[in-house]
N, C-alpha and C positions, 0 to 999 in steps of 0.2 A: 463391446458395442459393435455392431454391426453398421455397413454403409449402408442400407436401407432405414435403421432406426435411425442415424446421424442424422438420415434428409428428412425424416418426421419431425424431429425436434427442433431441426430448421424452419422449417416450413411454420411448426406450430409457436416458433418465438419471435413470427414477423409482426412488426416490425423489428431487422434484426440482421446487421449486415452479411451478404451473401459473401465471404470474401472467406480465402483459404486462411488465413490468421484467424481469424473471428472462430470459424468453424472448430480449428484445430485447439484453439482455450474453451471452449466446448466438451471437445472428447477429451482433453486434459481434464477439467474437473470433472469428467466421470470417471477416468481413470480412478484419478486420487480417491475421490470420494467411495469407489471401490477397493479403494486398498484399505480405507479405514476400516470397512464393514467384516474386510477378509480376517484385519486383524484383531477386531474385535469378537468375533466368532470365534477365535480358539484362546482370547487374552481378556482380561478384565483392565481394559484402558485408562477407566479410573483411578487405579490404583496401581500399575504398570510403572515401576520408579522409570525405566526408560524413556518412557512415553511423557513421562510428568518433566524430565529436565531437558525432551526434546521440546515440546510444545511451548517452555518460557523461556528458553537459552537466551533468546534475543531479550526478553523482557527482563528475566534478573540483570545479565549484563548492562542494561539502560538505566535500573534503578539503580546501578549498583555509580556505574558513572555518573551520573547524575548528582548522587552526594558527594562523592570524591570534589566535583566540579565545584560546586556551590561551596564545598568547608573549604576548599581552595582558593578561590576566586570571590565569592560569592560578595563579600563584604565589595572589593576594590570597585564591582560593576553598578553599586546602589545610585540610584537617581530621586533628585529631590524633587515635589511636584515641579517647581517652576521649568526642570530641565526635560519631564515630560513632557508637559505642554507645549515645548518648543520643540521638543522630537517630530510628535504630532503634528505640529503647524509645517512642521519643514519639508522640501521638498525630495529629500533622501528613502523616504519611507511612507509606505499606503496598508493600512490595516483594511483588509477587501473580502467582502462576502458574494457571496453570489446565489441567485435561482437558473438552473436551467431547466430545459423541455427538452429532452434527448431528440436526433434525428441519428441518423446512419447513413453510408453509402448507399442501401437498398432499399429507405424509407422511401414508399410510393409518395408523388409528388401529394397529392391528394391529402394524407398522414402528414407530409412535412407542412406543408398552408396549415393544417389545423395546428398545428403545433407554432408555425408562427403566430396566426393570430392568437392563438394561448397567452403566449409569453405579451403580447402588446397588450391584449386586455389585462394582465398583471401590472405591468409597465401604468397601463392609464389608473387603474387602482390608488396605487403608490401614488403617481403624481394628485390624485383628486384628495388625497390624504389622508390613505389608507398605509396601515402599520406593516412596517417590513417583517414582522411575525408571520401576519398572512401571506405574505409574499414566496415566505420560505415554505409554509405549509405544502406551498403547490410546485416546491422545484421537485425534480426526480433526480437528482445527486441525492442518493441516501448516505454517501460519507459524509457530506456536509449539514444536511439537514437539521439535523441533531444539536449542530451547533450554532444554528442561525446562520447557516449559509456559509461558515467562516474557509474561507482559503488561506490566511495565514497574514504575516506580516511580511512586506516585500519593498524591495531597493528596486531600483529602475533596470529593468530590464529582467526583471529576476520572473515575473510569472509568466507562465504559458497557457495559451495561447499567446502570441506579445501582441494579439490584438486588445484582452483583456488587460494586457497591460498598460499598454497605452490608454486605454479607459478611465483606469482606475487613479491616473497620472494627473489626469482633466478635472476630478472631480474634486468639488469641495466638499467638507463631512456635511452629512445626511445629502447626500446627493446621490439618487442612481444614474445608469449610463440610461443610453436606449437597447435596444434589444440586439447585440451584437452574432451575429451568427460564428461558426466553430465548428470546426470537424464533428465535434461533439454533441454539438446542438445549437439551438438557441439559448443566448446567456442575457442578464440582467445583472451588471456590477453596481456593488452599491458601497458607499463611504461611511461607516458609522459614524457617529457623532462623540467625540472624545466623552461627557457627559453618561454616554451609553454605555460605553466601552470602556470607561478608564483602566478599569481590573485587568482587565486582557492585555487590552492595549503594553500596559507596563508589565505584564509577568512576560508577554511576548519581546516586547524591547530590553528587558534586561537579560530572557534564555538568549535570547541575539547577540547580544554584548558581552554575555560570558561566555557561548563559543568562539567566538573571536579570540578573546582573552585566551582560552585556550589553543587556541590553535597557535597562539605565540608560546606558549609554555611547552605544548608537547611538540615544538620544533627544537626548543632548545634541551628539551627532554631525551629525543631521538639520538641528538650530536653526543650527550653527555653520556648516553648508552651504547654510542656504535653503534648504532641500527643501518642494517645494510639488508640490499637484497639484491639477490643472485643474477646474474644476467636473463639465465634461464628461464627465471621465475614467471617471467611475463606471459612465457609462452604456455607456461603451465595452469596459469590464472583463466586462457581465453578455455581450455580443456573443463575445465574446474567450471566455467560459466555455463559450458554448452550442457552439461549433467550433472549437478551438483550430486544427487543422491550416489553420484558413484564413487566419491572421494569421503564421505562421511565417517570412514574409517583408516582414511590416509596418511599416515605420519610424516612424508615429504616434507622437507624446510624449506620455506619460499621468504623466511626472513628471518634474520639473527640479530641478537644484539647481545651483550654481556648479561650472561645468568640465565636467557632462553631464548626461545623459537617459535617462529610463527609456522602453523604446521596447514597443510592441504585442508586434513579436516576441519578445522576453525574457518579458515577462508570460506568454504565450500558451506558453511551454516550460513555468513555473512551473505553470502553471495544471494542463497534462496530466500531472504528478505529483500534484495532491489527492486523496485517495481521495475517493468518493463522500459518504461524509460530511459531509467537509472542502469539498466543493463545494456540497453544500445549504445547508450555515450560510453559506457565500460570497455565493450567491444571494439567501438570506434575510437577510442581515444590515442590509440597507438603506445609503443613500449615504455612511454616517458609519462604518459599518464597513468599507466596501469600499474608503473615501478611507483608514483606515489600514493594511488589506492592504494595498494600493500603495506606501504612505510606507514599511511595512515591505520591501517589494521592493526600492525602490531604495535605502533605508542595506545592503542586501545588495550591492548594486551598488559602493555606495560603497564599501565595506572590500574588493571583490575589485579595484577599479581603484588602489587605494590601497595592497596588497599587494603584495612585491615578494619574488618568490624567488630571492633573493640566494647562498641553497645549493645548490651545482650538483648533491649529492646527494640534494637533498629534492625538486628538480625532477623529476631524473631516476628517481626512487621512482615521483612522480604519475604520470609517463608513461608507466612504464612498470605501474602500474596501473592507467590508463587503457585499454592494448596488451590486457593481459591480459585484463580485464574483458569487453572487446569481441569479442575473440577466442571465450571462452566462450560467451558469447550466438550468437554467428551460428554457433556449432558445434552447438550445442544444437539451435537452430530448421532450420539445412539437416539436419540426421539426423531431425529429429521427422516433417518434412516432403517427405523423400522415402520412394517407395514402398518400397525396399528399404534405404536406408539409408546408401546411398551415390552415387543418380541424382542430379541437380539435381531441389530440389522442384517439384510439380506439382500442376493441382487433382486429381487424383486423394488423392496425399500429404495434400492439407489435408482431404480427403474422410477418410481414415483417420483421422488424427490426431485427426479432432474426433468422429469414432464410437469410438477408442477412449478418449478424454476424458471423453466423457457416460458409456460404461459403467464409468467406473472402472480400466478397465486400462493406463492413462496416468497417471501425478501432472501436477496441474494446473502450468501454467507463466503469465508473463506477458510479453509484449514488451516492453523499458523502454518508458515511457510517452512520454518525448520523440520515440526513434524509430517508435513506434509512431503517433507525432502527421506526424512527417517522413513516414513511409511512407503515410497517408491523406491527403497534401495533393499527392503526385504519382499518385495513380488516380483514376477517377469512380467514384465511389459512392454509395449510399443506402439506408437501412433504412426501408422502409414501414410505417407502425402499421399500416395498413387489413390488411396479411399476417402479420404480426405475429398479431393478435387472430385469423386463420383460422386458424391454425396452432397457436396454444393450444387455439382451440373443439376444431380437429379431432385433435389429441390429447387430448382428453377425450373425446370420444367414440372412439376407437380404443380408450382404455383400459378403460370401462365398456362396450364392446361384448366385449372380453376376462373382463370380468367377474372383472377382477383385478389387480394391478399385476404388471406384467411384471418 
């Protein structure tokens, strides 16, 4: 990609903030989305056993914990309705959904007003006693949408913005907030109504209660294994966070315990699922915090080499989960990415795909992030700041030489 296509596609995804981060996960997903297309051009990705146990590393490992957790736990965390209801009622815990209307740093003020008053005539909706269905219809979080807005289940202090959180804090069920603004946008929190939510409500409060549970068991799991990690290791973690795809073949021990080892490469999968978030507080947490991000990787390690799926139908579920999973993904990405929709994709394909992206006429997608880590450590690549920052300048001036947002 070149610094003049970069400021096009700036240009052409305003509203859309003008800022060197923004830009630069930009030409990262073209990157990527160009390494799939590369790799798919001389490999059949469907059916690429490499590619198949890159793209659900993270997802078998989760199903795989997941049972271990539950045949373990699962019974000690059961709750009778009366002690949901009183979870619910109590002030420890807020099941919160939310609508937003995205804004940005470089939303014109013009764009950001319509986008406020958006969200308030939603807001007056709702209060005139109009169904939070429709509510969610018109938010632009598509993570959320899907699931009626849902943000999660949350202890005080625990969501972010903590302006939603404190919102969320105020309300009583079927209550929304008013229209709270957010780096992010304009947001709408809202309280469902136990009634509405029961189901959720409780599979949410008992996955809650049985990681807790667990994080008392694999503390006394860790002691009972000598799990230790390196003094070094910390420093090797922050290496491992800046490029993951460069360690995906790394044997390095960055933690031991009796019978094995937590190795580079395991971390370095782990690591390209954090969201960005979750990677800043990684970075910033300093050596004490990053010695027990590790300690907690490998008591992970420990419960999956210590797991034994002894059920020949619970195996052949995962696998065939696994099959499926993988399958959808590379059927997803060869159609998005060819030009007609059924060539092998091409850079042309990835050229469309990411012009109809930035304008909107694509729903955003992401490549699992492990194989998205696998497929950047078999191409050369690089994102240049120095074109990067020419590529913003020179979308800023394309767009005030427009004398308008396009």
């Amino acid at each position: 990609m070149s610094t003049d296509r970069l400021a096009e596609l700036l240009v052409l995804a305003q509203p859309f903030p003008l800022e060197i981060d923004a830009a630069s996960d930009l030409a990262m997903q073209w990157v990527s989305v160009s390494a799939l297309a590369q790799q798919a051009s001389t490999t059949d990705l469907r059916t690429d056993p490499q590619a198949l146990v890159e793209s659900m590393w993270l997802e078998r490992r989760e199903w795989i914990l997941d049972q271990d957790r539950e045949a373990r736990l699962g019974e000690a965390v059961e709750l009778a309705p009366p002690a949901i209801e009183a979870a619910f009622e109590s002030d420890s815990l807020r099941l919160v959904a939310h609508v937003l209307r995205r804004v940005g740093p470089e939303t014109p003020a013009q764009e950001r007003l319509l986008q406020q008053r958006t969200a308030e005539r939603i807001l007056s909706n709702l209060v005139s006693g109009g169904g939070w269905d429709q509510a969610v219809a018109q938010s632009e979080d598509l993570s959320t949408r899907g699931a009626a807005g849902l943000l999660g289940l949350f202890g005080p202090g625990e969501l972010r913005p903590q302006a939603l959180g404190r919102a969320a804090f105020r309300l009583a069920p079927g209550e929304a907030s008013s229209v709270i603004q957010s780096p992010s946008g304009f947001h709408i929190v809202y309280r469902p109504l136990l009634e509405d939510a029961r189901g959720l409500f409780s599979r949410r409060l008992h996955q809650r209660r049985l990681l807790h549970a667990d994080g008392e068991a694999n503390r006394a799991l860790a002691e009972a294994r000598g799990l230790t990690v390196p003094d070094d290791a910390t420093g090797r973690l922050v290496e491992i966070a800046s490029a993951p795809y460069a360690f995906l073949d790394d044997a390095q021990v960055l933690a031991n315990w009796s019978g094995g080892a937590l190795t580079a490469s395991v971390v370095a999968r782990y690591v390209t699922a954090l969201p960005d978030d979750g990677l800043d507080e990684l970075l910033s947490a300093g050596d004490e915090g990053r010695q027990r991000f590790l300690a907690d990787l490998a008591t992970r390690e420990i419960r999956l080499s210590e797991f034994r799926l002894d059920d020949p139908a619970l195996a052949e579920a995962i696998d065939s989960l696994v099959v499926q999973g993988h399958r959808a993904e590379m059927d997803y990405w060869l159609t998005a990415l060819s030009v007609d929709g059924a060539s092998p994709p091409s850079e042309q394909g990835v050229s469309t795909y990411t012009e109809a992206l930035v304008a909107r006429r694509q729903d955003p997608s992401v490549i699992s992030p492990v194989l998205e880590a696998w497929l950047l450590s078999r191409v050369e690549h690089q994102v240049r700041p120095e074109g990067i920052r020419a590529a913003v300048a020179a979308a800023r001036t394309m767009i005030q030489g427009a004398g308008s947002t396009p």
